[in-house]
Biopython code that builds the backbone (N, CA, C, O; Angstrom):
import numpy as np
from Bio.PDB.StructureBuilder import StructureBuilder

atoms = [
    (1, "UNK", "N", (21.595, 39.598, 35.693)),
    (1, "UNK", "CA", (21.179, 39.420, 34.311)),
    (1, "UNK", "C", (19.686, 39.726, 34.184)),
    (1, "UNK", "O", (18.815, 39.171, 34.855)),
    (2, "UNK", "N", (19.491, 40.599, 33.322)),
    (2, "UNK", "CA", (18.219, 41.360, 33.195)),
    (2, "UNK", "C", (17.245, 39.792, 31.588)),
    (2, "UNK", "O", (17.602, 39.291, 30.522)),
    (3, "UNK", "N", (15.957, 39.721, 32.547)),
    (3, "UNK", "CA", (15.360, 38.539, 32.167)),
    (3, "UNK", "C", (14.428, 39.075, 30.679)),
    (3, "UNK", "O", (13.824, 40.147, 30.723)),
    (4, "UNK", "N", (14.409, 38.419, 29.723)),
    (4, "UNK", "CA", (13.298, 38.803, 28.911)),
    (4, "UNK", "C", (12.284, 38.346, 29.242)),
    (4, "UNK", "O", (12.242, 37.513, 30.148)),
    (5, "UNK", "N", (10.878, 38.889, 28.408)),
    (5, "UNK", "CA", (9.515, 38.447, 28.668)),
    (5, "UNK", "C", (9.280, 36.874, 28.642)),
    (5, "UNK", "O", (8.886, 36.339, 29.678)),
    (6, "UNK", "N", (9.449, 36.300, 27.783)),
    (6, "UNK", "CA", (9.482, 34.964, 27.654)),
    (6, "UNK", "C", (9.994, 33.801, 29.160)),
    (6, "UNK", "O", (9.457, 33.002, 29.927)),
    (7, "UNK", "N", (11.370, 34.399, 28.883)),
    (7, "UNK", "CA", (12.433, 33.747, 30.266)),
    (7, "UNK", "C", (11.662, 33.988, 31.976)),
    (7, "UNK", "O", (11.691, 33.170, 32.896)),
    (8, "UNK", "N", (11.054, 35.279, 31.981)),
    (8, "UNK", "CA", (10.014, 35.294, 33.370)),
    (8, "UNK", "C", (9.206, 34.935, 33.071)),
    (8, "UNK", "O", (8.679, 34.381, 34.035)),
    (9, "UNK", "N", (8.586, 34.845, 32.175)),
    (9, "UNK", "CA", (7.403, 33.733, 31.821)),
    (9, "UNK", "C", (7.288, 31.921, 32.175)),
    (9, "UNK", "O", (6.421, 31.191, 32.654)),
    (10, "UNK", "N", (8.807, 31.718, 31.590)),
    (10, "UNK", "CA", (9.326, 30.055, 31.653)),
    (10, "UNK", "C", (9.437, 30.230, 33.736)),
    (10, "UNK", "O", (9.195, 29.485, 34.686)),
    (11, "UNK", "N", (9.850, 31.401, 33.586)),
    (11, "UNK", "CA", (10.795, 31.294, 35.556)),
    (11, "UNK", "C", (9.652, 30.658, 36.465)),
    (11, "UNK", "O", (9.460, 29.650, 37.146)),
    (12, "UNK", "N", (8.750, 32.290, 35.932)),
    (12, "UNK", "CA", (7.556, 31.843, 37.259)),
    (12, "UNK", "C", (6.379, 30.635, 36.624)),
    (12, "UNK", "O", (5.222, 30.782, 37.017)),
    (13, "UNK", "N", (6.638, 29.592, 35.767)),
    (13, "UNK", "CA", (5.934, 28.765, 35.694)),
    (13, "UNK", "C", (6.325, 27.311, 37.016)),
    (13, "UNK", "O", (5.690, 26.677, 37.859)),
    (14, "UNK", "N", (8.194, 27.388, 36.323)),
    (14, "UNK", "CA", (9.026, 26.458, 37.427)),
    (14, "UNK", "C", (9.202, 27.020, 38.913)),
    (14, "UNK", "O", (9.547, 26.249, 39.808)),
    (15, "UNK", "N", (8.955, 28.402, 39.169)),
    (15, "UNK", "CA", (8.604, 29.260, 40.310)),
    (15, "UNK", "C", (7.303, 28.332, 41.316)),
    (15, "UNK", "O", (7.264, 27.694, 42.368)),
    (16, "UNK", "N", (6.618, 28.635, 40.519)),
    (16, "UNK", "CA", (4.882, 28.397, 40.900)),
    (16, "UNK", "C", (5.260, 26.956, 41.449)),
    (16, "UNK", "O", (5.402, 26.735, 42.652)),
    (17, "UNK", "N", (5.459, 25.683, 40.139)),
    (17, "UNK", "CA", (5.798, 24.482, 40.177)),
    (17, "UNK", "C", (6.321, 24.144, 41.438)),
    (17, "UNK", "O", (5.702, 23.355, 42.151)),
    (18, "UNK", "N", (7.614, 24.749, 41.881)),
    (18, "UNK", "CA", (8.167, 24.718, 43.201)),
    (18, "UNK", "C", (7.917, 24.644, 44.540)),
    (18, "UNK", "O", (8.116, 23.732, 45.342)),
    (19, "UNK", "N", (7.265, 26.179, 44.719)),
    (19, "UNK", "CA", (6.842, 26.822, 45.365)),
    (19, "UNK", "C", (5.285, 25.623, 46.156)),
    (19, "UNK", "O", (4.976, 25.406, 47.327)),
    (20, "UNK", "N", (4.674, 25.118, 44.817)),
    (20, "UNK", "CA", (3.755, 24.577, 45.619)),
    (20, "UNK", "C", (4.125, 23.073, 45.793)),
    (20, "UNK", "O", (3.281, 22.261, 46.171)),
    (21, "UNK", "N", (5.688, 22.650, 45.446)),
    (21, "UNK", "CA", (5.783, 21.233, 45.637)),
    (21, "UNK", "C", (6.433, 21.676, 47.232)),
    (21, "UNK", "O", (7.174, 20.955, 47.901)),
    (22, "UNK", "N", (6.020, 22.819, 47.554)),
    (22, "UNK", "CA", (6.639, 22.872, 49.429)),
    (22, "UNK", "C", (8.277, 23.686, 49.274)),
    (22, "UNK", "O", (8.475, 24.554, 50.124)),
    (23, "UNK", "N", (9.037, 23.525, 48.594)),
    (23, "UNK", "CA", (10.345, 24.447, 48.328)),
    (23, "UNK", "C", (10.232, 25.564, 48.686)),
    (23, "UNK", "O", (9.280, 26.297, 48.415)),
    (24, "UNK", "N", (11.366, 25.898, 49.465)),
    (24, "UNK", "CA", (11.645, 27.552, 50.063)),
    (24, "UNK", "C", (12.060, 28.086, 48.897)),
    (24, "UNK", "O", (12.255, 27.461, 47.855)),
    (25, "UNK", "N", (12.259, 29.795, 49.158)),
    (25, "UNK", "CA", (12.234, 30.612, 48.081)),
    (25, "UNK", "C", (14.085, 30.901, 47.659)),
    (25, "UNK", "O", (14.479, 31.411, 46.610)),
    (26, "UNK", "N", (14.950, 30.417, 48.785)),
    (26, "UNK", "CA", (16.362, 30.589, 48.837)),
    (26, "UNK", "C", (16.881, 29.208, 47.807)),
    (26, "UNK", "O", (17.830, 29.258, 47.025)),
    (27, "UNK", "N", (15.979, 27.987, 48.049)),
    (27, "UNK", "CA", (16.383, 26.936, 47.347)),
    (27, "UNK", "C", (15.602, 27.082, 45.691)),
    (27, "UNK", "O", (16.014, 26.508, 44.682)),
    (28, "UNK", "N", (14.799, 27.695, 45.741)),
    (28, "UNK", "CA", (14.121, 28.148, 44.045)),
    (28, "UNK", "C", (15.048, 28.721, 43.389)),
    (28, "UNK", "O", (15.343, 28.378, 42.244)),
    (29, "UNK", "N", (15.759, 29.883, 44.175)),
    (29, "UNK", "CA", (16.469, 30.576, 43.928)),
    (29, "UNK", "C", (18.016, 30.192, 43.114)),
    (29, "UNK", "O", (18.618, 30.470, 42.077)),
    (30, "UNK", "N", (18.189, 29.285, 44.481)),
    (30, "UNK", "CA", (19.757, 28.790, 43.955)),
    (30, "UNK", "C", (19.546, 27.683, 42.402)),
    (30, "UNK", "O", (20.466, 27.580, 41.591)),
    (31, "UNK", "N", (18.300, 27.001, 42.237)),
    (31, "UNK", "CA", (18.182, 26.081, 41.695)),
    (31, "UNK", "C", (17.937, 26.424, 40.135)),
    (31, "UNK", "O", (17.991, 25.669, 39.164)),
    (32, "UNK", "N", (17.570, 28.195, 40.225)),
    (32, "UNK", "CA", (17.101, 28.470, 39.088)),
    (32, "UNK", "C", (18.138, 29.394, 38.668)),
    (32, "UNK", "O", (18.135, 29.576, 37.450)),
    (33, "UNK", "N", (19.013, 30.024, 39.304)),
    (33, "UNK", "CA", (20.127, 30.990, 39.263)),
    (33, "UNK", "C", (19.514, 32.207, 39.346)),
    (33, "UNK", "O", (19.754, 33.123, 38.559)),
    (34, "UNK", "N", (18.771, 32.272, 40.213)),
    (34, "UNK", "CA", (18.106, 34.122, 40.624)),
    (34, "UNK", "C", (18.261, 34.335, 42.205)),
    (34, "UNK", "O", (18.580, 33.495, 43.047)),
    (35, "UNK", "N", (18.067, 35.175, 42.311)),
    (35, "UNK", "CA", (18.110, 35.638, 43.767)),
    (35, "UNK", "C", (16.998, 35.399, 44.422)),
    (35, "UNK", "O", (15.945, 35.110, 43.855)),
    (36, "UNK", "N", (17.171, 35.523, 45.971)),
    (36, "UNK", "CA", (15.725, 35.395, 46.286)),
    (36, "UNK", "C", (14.880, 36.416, 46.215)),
    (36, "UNK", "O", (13.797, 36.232, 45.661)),
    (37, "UNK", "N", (15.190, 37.627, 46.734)),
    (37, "UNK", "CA", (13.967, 38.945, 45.601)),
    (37, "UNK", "C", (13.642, 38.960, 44.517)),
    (37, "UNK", "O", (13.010, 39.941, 44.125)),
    (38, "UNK", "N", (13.910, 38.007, 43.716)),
    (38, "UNK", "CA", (13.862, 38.054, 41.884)),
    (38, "UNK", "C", (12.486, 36.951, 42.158)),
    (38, "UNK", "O", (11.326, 37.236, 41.859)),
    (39, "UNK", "N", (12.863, 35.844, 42.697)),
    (39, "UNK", "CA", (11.878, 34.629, 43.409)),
    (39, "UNK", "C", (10.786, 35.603, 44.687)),
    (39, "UNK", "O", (9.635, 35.635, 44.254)),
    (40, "UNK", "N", (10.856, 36.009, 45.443)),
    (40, "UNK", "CA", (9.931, 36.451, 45.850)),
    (40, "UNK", "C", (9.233, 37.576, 44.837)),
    (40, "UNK", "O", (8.021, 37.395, 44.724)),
    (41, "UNK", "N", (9.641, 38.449, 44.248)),
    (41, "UNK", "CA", (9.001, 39.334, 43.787)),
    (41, "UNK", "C", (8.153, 38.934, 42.702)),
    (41, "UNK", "O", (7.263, 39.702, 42.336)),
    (42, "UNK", "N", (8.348, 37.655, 42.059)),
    (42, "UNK", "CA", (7.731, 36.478, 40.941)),
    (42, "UNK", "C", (6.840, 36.168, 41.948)),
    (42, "UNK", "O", (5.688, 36.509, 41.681)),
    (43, "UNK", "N", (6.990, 35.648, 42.990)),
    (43, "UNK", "CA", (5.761, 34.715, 43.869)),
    (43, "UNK", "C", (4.757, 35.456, 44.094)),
    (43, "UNK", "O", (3.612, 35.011, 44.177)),
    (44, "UNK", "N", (5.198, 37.195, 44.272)),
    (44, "UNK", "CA", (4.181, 38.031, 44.755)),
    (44, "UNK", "C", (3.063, 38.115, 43.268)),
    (44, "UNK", "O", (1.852, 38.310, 43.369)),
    (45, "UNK", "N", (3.707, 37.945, 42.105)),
    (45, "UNK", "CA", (3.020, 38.006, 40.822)),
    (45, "UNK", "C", (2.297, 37.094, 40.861)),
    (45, "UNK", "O", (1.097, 37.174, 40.595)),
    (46, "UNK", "N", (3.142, 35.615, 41.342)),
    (46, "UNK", "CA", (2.038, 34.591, 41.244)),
    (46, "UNK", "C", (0.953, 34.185, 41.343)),
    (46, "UNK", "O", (0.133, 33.699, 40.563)),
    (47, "UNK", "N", (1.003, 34.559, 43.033)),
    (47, "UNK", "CA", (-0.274, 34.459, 43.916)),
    (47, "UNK", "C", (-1.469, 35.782, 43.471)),
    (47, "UNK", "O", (-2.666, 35.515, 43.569)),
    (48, "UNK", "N", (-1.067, 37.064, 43.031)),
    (48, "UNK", "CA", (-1.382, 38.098, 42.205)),
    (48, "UNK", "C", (-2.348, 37.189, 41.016)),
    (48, "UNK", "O", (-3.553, 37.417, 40.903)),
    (49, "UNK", "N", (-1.854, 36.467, 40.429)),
    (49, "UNK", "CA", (-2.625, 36.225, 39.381)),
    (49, "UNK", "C", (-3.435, 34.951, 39.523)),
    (49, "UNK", "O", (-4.251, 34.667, 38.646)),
    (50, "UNK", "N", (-3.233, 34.066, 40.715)),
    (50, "UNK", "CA", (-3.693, 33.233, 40.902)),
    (50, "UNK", "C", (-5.052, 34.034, 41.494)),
    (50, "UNK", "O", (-6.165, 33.710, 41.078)),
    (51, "UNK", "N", (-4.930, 34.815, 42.225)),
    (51, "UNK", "CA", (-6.255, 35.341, 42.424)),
    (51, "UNK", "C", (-7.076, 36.269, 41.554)),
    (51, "UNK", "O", (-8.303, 36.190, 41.619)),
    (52, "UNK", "N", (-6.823, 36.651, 41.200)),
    (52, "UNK", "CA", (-7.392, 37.066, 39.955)),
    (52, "UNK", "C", (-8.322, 36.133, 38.872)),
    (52, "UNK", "O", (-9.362, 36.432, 38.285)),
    (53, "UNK", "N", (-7.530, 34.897, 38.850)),
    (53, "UNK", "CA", (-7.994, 33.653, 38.141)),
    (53, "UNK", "C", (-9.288, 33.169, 38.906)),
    (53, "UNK", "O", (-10.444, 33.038, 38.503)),
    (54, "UNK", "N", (-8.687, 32.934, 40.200)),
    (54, "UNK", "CA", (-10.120, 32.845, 40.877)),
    (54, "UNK", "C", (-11.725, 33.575, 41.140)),
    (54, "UNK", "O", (-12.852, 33.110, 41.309)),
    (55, "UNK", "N", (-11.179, 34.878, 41.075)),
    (55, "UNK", "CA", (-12.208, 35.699, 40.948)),
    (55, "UNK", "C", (-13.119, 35.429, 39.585)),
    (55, "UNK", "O", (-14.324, 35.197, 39.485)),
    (56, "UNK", "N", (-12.070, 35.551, 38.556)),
    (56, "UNK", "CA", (-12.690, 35.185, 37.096)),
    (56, "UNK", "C", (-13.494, 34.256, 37.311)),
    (56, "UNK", "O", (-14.694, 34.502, 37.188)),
    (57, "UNK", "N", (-13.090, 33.018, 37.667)),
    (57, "UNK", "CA", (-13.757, 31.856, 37.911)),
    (57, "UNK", "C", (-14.998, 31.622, 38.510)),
    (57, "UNK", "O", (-15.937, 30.928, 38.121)),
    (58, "UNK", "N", (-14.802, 32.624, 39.986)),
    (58, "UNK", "CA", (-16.075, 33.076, 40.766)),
    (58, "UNK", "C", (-17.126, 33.114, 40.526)),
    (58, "UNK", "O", (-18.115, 32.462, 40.861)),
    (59, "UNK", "N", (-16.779, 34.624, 39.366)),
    (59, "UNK", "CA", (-17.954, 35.444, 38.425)),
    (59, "UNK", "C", (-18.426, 35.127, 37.451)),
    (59, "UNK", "O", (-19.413, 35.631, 36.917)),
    (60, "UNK", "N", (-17.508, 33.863, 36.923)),
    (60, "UNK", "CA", (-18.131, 32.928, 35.692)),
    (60, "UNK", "C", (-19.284, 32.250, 36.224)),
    (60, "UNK", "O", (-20.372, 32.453, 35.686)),
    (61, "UNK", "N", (-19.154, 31.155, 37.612)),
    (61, "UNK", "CA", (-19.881, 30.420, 37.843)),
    (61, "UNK", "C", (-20.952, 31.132, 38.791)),
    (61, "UNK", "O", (-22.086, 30.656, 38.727)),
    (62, "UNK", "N", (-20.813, 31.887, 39.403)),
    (62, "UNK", "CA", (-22.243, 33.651, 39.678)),
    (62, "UNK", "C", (-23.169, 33.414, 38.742)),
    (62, "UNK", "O", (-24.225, 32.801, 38.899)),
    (63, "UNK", "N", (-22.733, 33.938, 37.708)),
    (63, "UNK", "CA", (-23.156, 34.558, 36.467)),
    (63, "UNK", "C", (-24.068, 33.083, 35.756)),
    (63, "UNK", "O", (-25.218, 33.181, 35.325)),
    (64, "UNK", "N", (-23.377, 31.956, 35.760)),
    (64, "UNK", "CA", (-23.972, 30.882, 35.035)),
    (64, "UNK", "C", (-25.295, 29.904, 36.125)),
    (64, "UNK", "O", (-26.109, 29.026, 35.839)),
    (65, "UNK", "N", (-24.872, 30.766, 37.678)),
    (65, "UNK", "CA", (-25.583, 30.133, 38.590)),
    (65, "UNK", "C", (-27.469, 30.775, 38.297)),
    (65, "UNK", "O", (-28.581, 30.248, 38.272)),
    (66, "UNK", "N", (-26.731, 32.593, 38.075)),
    (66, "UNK", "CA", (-27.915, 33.375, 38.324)),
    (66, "UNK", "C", (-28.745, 33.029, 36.682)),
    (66, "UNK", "O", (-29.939, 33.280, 36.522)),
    (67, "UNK", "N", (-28.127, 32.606, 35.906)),
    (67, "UNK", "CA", (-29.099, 32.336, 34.360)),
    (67, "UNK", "C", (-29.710, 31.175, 34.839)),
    (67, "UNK", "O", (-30.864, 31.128, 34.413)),
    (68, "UNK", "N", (-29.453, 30.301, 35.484)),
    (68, "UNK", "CA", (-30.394, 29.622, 36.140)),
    (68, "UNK", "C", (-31.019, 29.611, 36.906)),
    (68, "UNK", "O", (-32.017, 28.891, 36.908)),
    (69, "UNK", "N", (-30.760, 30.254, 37.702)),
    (69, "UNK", "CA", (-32.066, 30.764, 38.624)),
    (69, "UNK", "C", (-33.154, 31.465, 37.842)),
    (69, "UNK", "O", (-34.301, 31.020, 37.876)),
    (70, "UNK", "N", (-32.936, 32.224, 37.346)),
    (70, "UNK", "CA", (-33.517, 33.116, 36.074)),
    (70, "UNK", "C", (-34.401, 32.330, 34.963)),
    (70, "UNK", "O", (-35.478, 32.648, 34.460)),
    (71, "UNK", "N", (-33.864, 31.589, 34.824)),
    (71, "UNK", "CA", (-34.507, 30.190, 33.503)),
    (71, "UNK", "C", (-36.035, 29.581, 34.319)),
    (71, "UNK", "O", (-37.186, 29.756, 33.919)),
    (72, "UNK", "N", (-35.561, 28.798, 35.624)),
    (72, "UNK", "CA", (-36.309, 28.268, 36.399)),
    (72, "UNK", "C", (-37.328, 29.290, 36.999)),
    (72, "UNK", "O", (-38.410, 28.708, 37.069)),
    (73, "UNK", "N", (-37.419, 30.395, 37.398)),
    (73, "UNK", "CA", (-37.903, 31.663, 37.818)),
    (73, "UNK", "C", (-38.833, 31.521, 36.492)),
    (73, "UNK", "O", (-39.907, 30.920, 36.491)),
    (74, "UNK", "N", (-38.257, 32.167, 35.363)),
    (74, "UNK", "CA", (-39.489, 32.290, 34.182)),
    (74, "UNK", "C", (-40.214, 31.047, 34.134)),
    (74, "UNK", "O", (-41.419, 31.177, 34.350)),
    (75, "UNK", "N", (-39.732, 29.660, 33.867)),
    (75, "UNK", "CA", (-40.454, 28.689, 33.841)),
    (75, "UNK", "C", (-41.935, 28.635, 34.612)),
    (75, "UNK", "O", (-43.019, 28.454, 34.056)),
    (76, "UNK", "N", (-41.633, 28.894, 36.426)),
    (76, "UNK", "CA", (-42.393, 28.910, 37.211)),
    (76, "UNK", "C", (-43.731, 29.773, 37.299)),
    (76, "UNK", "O", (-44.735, 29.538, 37.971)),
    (77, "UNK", "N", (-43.496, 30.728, 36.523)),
    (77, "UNK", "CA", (-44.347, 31.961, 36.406)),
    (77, "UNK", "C", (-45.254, 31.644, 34.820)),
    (77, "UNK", "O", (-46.223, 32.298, 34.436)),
    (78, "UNK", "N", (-44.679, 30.589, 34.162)),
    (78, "UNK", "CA", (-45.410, 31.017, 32.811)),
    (78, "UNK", "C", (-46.529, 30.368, 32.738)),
    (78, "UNK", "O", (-46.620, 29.471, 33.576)),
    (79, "UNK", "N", (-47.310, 30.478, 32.125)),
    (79, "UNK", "CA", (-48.673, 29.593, 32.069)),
    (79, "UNK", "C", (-48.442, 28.393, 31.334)),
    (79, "UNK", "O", (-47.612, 28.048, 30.493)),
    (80, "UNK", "N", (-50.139, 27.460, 32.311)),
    (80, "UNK", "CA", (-49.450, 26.268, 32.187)),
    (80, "UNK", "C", (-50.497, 25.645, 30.528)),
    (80, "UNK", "O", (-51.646, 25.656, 30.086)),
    (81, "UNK", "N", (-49.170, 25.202, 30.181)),
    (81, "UNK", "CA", (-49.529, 25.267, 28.411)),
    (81, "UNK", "C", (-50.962, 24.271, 28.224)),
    (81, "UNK", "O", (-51.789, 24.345, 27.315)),
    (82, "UNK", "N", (-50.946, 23.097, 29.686)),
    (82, "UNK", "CA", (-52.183, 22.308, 29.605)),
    (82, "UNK", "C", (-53.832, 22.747, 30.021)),
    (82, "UNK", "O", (-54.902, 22.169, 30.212)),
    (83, "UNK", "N", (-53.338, 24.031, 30.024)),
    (83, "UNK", "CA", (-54.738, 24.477, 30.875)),
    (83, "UNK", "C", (-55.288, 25.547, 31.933)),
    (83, "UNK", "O", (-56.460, 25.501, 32.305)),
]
sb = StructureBuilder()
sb.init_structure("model")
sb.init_model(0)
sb.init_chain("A")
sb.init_seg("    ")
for serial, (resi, resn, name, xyz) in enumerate(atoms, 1):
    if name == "N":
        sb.init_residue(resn, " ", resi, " ")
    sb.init_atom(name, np.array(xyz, "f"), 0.0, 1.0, " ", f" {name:<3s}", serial, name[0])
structure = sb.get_structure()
C-alpha cells in the first residue's frame, strides 16, 4: 500500500518514537503494518534530518557565539567615555 504525504509523515514520527525507545526495525515494522525496508528506508530519512537539524542548530549558536565576540571586541577597542 502506497503511503500518502501526511501518513509518512504520522509513520516516521511513531518510527523515530520507537526506534529511540530501543525497538528493532522488524518489530516497528510488524507494529505499524510496513515492512522492514519501508522502516529502514524512513530511519535512513530520520537520522538524515536529524542531522541536518543539528547542523542548523550548530550554525545558529556559531553565528550568535561570533556576535558576541564581536560586541565585546568593539566594546574593548572604543574609547573610554571617562577620559
Amino acid at each position: 500500500m502506497r503511503r500518502n504525504k501526511t501518513q509518512r509523515e504520522k509513520d516516521k514520527h511513531e518510527i523515530a518514537a520507537l526506534y529511540c525507545a530501543g525497538i528493532i526495525q522488524a518489530t516497528i515494522a510488524e507494529r505499524l503494518g510496513l515492512t522492514q525496508q519501508t522502516v529502514s528506508n524512513d530511519l535512513k530519512a530520520i537520522r538524515n534530518d536529524w542531522l541536518a537539524s543539528s547542523l542548523r542548530d550548530f550554525d545558529e549558536l556559531k553565528a550568535e557565539q561570533l556576535a558576541k565576540l564581536d560586541y565585546v571586541e568593539t566594546q574593548a577597542h572604543a574609547p573610554d567615555p571617562g577620559g
